[in-house]
C-alpha positions in Angstrom: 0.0 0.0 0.0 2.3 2.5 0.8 5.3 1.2 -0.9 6.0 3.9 -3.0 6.0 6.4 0.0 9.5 7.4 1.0 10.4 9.0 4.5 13.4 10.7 5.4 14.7 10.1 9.2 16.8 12.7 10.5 18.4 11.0 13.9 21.7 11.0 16.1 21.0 8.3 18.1 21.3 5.0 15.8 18.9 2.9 18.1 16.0 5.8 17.4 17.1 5.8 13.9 16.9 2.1 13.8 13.9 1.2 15.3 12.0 3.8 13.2 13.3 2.6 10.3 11.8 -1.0 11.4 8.4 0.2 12.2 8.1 2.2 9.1 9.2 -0.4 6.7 7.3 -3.2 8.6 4.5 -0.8 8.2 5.5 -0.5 4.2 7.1 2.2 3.9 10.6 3.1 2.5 13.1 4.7 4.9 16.5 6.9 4.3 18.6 7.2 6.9 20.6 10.3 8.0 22.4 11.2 11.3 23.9 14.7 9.7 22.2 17.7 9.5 24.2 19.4 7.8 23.4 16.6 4.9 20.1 18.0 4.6 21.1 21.6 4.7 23.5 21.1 2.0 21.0 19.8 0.0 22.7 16.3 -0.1 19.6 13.7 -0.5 17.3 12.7 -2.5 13.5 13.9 -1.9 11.5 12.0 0.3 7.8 12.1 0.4 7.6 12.7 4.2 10.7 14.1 6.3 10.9 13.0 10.3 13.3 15.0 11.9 15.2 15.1 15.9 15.1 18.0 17.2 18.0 17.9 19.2 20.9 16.8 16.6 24.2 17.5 17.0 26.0 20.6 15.8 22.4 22.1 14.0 18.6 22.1 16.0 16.3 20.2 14.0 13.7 23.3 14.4 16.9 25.1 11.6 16.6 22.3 9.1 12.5 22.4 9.2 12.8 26.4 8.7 15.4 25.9 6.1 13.2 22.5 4.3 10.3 25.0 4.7 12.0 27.6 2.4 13.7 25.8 -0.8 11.0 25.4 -3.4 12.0 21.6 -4.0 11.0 20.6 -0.5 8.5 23.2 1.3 5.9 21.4 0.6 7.0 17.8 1.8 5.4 17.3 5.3 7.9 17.4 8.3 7.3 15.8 11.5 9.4 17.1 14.5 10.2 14.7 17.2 11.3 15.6 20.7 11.5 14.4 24.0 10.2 17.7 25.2 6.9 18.1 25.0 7.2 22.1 25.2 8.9 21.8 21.6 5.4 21.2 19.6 4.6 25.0 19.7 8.8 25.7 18.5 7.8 23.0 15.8 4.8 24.1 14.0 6.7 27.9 14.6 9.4 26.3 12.7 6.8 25.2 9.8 6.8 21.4 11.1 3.2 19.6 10.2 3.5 17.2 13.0 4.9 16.6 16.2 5.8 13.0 17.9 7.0 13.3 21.3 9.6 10.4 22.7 8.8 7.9 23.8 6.3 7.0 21.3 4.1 4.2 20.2 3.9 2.2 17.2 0.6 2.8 16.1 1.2 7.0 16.7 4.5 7.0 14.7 3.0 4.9 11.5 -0.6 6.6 12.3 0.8 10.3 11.7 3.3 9.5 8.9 0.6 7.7 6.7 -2.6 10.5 8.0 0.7 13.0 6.6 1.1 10.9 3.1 -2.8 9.8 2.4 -3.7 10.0 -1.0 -6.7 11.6 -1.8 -8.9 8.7 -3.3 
């Protein structure tokens, strides 16, 4: 179903970065990996459909590369989904232009529930 859908996951901690990757593709989804910000500031990836971005990342805040995806015509209108394990960051996030928020710890269902209500297909 959603095999064509591509996400983006923007982590430092390779466990996070892992076991998103294992929901989302158990759930059918493709998944691209990055643990450098500066990656996506750079411009150094390949559009996703759906970007899911740390806040806290070393070296560059998460909430920069959201404002920064929010401004270059190739990607402001992919959805971004900010997570955090502060819940006070959802306001900073949809400031930042972020169309979601997940905060950590998370479930399952929420993750894979927000990412495909982000990426439905009008039918």
């Amino acid at each position: 179903m959603n095999s064509s859908k591509r996400v983006l996951i923007m982590d430092d901690d390779h466990a996070i970065l892992d076991g998103m990757r294992l929901i989302l593709e158990y759930a059918g989804f493709e998944t691209i990996l990055f643990t450098n910000g500066n990656d996506l500031l750079k411009g150094r990836y390949e559009l996703p459909d759906l970007f899911i971005i740390d806040k806290q990342l070393s070296g560059v805040s998460g909430l920069d590369i959201c404002r920064h995806l929010k401004k270059q015509p190739a990607s402001q209108d992919i959805p971004v989904i900010i997570i955090s394990a502060s819940l006070h960051v959802r306001r900073m996030a949809q400031e930042a232009g972020a169309d979601d928020f997940i905060e950590k710890p998370f479930r399952m269902q929420d993750l894979v529930g927000k990412v495909a209500g982000l990426l439905a297909v009008p039918g």
